[in-house]
N, C-alpha and C positions, 0 to 999 in steps of 0.2 A: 584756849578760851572758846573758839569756833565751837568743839567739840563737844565741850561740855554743855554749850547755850543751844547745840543740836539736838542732845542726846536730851535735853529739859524740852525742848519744846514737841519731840515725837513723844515721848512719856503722856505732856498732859493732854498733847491734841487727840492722838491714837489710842496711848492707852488708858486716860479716864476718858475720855469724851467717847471712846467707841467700846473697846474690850471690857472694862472694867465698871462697865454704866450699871449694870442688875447688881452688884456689890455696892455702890456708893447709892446705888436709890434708896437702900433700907436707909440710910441716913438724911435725916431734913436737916436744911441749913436757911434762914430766913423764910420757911414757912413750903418752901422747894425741895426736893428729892435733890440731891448733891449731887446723883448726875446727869440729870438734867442740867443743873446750875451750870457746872465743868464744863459741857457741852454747848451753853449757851452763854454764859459770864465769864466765869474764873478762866475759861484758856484764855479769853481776851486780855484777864488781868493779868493771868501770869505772861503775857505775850508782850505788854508796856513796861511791866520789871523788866524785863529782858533786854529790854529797845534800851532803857533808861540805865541800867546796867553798863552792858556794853559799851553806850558811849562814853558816858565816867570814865570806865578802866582804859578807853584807848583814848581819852583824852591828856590821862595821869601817862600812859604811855609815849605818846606826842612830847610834852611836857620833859618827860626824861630823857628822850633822846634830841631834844631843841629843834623839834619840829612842831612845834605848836602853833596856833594860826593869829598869835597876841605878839 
């Protein structure tokens, strides 16, 4: 789960926010070049899925093995 929440988060910060910006600028998204947006929105948002993700699944985790904090 580490790995895959690693391998998502270098994707959107590295690869749209930097390498892959003159490809998503031909596309507008709310009135914004898309990579711009990425660069300056969207990794924030895909950054709180992430947060918000991860704790669910290690909390359903906790939970399973009767370590939960309830």
């Amino acid at each position: 789960m580490i790995a895959v929440s690693l391998v998502i988060w270098f994707v959107v910060s590295y690869g749209f926010g930097i390498l892959l910006v003159e490809p998503l600028n031909a596309i507008e998204f709310g009135g914004f070049k898309l990579g711009f947006w990425f660069a300056q929105q969207g990794a924030i948002y895909v950054f709180l899925i992430l947060i918000a993700v991860y704790a669910i699944r290690m909390n359903a985790l906790d939970r399973k093995h009767g370590v939960d904090e309830q």
